[in-house]
VEXPA-490309 format. One record per atom (N, C-alpha, C): x, y, z; residue number from 1. Coordinates in nm, 3 decimals. Example, Ala and Ser with C-alpha at 12.3 -4.5 7.8 and 13.67 -1.06 7.14 Angstrom:
<rs>
east 1.319 | north -0.569 | up 0.780 | pos 1 .
east 1.230 | north -0.450 | up 0.780 | pos 1 .
east 1.320 | north -0.330 | up 0.780 | pos 1 .
east 1.285 | north -0.225 | up 0.708 | pos 2 .
east 1.367 | north -0.106 | up 0.714 | pos 2 .
east 1.290 | north 0.003 | up 0.787 | pos 2 .
</rs>
This chain:
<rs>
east 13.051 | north 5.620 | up 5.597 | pos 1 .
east 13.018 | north 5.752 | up 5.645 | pos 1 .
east 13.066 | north 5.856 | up 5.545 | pos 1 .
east 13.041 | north 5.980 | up 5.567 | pos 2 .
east 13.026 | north 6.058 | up 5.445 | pos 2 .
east 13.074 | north 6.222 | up 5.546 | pos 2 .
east 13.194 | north 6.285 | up 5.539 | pos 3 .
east 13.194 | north 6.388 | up 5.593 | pos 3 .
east 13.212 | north 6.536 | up 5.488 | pos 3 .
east 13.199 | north 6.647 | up 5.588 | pos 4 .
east 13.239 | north 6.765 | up 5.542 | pos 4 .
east 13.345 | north 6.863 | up 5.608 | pos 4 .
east 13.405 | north 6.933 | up 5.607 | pos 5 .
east 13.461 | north 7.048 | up 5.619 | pos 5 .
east 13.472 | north 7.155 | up 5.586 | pos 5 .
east 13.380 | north 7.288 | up 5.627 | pos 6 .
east 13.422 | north 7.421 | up 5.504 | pos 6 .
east 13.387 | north 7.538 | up 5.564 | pos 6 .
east 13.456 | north 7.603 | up 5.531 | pos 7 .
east 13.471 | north 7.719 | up 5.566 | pos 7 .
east 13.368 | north 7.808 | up 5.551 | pos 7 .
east 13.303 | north 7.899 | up 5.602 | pos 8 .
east 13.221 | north 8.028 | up 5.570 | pos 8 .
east 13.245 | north 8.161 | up 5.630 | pos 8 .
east 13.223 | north 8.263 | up 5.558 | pos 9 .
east 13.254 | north 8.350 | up 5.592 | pos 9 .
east 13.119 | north 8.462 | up 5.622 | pos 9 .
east 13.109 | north 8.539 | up 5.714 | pos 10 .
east 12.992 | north 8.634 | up 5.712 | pos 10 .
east 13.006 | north 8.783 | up 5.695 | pos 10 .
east 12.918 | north 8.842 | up 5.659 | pos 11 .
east 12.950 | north 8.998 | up 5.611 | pos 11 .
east 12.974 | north 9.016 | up 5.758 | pos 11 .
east 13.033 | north 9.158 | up 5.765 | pos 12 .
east 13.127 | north 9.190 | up 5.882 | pos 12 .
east 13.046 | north 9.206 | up 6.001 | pos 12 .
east 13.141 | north 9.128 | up 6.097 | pos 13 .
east 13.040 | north 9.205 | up 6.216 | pos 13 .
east 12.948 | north 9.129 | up 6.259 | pos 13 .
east 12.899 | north 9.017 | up 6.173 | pos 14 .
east 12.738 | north 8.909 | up 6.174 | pos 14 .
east 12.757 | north 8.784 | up 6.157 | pos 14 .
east 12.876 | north 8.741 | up 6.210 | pos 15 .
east 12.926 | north 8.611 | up 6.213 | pos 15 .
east 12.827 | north 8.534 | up 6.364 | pos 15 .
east 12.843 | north 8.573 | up 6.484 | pos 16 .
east 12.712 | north 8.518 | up 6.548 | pos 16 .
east 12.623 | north 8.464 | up 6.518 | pos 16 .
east 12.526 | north 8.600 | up 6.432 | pos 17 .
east 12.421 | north 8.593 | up 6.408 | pos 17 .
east 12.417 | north 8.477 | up 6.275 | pos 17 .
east 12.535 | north 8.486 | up 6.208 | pos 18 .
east 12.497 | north 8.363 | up 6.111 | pos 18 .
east 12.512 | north 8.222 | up 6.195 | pos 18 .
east 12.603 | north 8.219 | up 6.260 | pos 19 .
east 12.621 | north 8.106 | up 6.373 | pos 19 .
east 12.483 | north 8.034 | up 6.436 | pos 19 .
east 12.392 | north 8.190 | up 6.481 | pos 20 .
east 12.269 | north 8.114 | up 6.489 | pos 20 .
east 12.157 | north 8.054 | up 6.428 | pos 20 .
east 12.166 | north 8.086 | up 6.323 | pos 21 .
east 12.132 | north 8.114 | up 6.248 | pos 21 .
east 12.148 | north 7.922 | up 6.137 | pos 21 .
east 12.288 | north 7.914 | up 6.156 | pos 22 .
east 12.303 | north 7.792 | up 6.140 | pos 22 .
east 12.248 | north 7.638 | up 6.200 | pos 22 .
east 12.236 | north 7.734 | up 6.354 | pos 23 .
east 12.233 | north 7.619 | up 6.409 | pos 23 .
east 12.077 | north 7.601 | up 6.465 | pos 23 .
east 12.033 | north 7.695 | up 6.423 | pos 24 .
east 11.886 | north 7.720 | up 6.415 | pos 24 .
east 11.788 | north 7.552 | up 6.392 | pos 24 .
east 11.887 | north 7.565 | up 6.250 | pos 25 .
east 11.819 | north 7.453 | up 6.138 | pos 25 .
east 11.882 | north 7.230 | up 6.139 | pos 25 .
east 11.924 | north 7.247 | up 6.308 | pos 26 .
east 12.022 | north 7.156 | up 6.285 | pos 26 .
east 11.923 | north 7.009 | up 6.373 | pos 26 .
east 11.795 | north 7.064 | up 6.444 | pos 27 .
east 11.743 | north 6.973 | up 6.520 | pos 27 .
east 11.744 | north 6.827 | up 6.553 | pos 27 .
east 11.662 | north 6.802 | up 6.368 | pos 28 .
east 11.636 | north 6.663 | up 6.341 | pos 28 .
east 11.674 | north 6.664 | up 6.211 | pos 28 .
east 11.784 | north 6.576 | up 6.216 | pos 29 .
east 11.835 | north 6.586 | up 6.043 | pos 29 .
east 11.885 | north 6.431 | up 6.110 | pos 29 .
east 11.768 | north 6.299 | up 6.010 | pos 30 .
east 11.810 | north 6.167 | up 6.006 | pos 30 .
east 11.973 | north 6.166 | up 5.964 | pos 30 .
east 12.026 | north 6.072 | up 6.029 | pos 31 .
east 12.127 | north 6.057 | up 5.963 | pos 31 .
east 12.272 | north 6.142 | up 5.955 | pos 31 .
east 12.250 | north 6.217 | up 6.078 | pos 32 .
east 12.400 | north 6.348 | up 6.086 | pos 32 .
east 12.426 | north 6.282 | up 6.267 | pos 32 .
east 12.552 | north 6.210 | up 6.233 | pos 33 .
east 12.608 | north 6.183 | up 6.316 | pos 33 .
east 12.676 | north 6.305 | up 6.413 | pos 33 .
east 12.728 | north 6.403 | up 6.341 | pos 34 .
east 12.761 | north 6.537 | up 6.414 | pos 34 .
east 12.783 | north 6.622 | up 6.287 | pos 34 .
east 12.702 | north 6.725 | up 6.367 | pos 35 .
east 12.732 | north 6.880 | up 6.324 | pos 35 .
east 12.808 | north 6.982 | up 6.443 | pos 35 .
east 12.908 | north 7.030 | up 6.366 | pos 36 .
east 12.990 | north 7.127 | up 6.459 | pos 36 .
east 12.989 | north 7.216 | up 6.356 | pos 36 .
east 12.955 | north 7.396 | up 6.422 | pos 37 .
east 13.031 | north 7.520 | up 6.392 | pos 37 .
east 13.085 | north 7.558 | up 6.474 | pos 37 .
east 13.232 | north 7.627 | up 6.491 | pos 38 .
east 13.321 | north 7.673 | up 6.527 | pos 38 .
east 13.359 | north 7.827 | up 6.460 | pos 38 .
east 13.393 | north 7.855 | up 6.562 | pos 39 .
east 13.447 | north 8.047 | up 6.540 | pos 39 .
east 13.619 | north 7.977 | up 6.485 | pos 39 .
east 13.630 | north 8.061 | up 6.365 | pos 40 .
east 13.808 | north 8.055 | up 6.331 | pos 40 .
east 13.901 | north 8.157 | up 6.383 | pos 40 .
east 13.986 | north 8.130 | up 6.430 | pos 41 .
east 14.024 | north 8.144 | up 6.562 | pos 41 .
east 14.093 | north 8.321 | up 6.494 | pos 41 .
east 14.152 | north 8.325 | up 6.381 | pos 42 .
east 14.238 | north 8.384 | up 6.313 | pos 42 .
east 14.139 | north 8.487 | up 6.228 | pos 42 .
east 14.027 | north 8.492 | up 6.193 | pos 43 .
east 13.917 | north 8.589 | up 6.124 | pos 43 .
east 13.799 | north 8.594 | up 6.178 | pos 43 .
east 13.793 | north 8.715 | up 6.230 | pos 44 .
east 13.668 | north 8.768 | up 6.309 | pos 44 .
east 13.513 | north 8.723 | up 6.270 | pos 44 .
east 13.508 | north 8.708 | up 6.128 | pos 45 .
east 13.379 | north 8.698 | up 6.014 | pos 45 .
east 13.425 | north 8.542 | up 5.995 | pos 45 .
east 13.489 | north 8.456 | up 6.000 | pos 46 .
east 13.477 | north 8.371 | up 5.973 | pos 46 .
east 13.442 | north 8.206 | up 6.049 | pos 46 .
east 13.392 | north 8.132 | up 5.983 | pos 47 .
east 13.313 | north 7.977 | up 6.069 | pos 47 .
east 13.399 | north 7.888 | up 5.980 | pos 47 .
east 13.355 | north 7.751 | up 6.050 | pos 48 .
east 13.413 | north 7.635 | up 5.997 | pos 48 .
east 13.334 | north 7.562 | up 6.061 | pos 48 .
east 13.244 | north 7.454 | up 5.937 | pos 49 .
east 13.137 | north 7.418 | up 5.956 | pos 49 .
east 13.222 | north 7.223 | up 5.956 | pos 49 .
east 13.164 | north 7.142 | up 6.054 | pos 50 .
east 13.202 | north 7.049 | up 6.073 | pos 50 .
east 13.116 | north 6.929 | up 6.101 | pos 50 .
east 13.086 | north 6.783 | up 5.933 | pos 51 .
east 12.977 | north 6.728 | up 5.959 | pos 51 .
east 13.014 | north 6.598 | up 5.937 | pos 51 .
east 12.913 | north 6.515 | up 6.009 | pos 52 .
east 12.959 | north 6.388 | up 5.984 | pos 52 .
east 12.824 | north 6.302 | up 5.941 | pos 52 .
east 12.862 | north 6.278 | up 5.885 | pos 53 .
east 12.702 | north 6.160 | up 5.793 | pos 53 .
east 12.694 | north 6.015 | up 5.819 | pos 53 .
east 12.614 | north 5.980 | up 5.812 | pos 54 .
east 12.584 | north 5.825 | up 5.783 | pos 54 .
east 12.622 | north 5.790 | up 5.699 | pos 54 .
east 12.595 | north 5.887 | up 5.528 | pos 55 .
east 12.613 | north 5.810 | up 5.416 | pos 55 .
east 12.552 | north 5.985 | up 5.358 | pos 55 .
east 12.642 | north 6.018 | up 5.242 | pos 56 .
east 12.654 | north 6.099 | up 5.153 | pos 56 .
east 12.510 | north 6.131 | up 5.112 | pos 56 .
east 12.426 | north 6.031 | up 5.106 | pos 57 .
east 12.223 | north 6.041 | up 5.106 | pos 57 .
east 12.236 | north 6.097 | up 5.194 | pos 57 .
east 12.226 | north 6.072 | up 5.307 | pos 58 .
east 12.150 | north 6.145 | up 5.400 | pos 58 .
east 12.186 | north 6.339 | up 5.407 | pos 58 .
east 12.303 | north 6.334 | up 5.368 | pos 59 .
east 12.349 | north 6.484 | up 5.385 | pos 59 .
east 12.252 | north 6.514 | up 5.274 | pos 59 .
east 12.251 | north 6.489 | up 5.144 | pos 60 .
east 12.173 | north 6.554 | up 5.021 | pos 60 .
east 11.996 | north 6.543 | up 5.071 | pos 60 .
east 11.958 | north 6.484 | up 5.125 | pos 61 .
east 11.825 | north 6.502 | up 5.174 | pos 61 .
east 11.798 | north 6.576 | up 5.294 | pos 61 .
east 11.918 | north 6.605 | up 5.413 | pos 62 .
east 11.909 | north 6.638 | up 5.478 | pos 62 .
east 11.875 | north 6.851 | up 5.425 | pos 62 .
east 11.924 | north 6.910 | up 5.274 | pos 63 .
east 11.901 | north 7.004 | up 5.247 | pos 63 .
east 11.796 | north 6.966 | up 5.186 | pos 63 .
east 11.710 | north 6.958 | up 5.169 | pos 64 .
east 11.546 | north 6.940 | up 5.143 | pos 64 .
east 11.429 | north 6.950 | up 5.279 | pos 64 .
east 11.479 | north 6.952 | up 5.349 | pos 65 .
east 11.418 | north 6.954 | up 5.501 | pos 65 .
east 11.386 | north 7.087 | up 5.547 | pos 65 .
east 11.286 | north 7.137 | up 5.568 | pos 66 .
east 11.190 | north 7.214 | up 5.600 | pos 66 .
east 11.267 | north 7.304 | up 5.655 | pos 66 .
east 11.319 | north 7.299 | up 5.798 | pos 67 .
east 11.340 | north 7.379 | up 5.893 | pos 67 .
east 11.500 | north 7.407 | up 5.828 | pos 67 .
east 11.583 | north 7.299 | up 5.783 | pos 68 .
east 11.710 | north 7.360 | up 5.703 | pos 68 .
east 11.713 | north 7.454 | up 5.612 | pos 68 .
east 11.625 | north 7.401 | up 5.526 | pos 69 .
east 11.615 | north 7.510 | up 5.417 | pos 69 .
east 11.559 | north 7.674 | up 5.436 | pos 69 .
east 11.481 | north 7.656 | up 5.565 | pos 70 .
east 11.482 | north 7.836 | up 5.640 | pos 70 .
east 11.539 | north 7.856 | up 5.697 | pos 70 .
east 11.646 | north 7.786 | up 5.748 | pos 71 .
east 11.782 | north 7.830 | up 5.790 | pos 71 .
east 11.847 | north 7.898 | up 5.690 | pos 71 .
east 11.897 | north 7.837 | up 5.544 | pos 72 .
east 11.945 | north 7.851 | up 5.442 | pos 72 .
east 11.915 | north 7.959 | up 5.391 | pos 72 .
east 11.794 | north 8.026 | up 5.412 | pos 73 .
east 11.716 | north 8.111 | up 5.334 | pos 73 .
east 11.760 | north 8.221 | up 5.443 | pos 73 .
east 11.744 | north 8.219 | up 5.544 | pos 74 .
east 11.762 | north 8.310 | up 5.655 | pos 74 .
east 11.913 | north 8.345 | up 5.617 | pos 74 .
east 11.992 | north 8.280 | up 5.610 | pos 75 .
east 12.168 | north 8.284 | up 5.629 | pos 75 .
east 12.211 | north 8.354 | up 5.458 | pos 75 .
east 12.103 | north 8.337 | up 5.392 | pos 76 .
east 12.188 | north 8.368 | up 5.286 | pos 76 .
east 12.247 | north 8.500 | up 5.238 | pos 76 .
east 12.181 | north 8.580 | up 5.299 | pos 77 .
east 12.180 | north 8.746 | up 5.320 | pos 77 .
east 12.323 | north 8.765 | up 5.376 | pos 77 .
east 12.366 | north 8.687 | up 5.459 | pos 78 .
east 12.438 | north 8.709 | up 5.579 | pos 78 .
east 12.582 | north 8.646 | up 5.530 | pos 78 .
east 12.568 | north 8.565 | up 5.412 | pos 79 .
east 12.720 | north 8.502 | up 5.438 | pos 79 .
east 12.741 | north 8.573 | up 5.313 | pos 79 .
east 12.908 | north 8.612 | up 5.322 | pos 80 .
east 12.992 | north 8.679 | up 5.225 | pos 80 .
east 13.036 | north 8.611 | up 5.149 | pos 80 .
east 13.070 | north 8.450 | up 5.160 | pos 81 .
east 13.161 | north 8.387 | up 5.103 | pos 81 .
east 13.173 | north 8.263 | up 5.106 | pos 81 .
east 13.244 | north 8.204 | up 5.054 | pos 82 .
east 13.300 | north 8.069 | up 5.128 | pos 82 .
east 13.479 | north 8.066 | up 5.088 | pos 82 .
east 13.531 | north 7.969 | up 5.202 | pos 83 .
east 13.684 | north 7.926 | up 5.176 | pos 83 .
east 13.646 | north 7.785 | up 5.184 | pos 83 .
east 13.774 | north 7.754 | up 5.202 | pos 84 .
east 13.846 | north 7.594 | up 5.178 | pos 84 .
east 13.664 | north 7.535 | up 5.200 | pos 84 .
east 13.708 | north 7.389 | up 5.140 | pos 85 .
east 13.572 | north 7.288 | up 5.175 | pos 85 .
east 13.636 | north 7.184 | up 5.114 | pos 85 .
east 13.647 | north 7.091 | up 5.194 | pos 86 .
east 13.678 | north 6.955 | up 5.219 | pos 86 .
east 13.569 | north 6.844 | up 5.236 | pos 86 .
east 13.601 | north 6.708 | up 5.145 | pos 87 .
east 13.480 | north 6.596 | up 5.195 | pos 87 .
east 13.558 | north 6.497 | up 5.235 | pos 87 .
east 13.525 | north 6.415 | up 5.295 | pos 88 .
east 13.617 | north 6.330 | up 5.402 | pos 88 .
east 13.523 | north 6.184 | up 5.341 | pos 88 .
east 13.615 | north 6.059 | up 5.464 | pos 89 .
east 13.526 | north 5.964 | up 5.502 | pos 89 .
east 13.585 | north 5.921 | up 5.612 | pos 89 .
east 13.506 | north 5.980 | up 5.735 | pos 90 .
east 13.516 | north 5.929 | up 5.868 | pos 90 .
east 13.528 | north 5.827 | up 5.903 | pos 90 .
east 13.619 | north 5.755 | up 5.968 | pos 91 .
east 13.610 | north 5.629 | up 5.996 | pos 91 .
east 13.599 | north 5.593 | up 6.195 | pos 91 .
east 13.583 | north 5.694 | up 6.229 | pos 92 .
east 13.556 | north 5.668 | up 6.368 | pos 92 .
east 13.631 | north 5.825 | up 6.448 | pos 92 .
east 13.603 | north 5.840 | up 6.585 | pos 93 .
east 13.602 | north 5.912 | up 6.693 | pos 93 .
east 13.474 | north 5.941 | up 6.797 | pos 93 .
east 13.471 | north 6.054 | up 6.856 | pos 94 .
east 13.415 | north 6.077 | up 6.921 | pos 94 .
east 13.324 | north 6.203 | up 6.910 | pos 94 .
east 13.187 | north 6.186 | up 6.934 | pos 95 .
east 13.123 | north 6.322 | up 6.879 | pos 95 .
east 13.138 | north 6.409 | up 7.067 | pos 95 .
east 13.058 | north 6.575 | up 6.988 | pos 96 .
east 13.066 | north 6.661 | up 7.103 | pos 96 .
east 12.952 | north 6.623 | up 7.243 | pos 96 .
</rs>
């Protein structure tokens, strides 16, 4: 398995709207065992994006995918930044 962790940040005020914005694009993506965004608890503008893969392929094809990539395109206006970003390798739990 193949994970992520990372932070994003949105211009002020439009953290929601990037939220939806995210999750807009998350439907059918082969191969994503879980996707989580989360509000950070400590910055108003800021997310923490949380993924879990099958296998490191599938995440890299999964940004080639139609409806992601107008997510991507939609969000890009909107995010200020990025912090921390972490890649993992999951070895088990429980999804949401």
């Amino acid at each position: 398995m193949y994970g992520l962790i990372g932070k994003m940040l949105a211009q002020p005020g439009r953290r929601d709207e990037l939220v939806r914005l995210l999750l807009a694009g998350t439907g059918a993506m082969p191969g994503c065992l879980s996707y989580i965004v989360a509000h950070d608890a400590a910055n108003s503008d800021a997310i923490w994006i949380t993924e879990v893969w099958a296998s490191r392929q599938h995440h890299a094809d999964s940004l080639k995918l139609p409806a992601v990539q107008a997510a991507i395109a939609a969000a890009r206006p909107i995010i200020a930044g990025f912090g921390e970003r972490f890649e993992t390798t999951p070895v088990g739990g429980v999804g949401i």
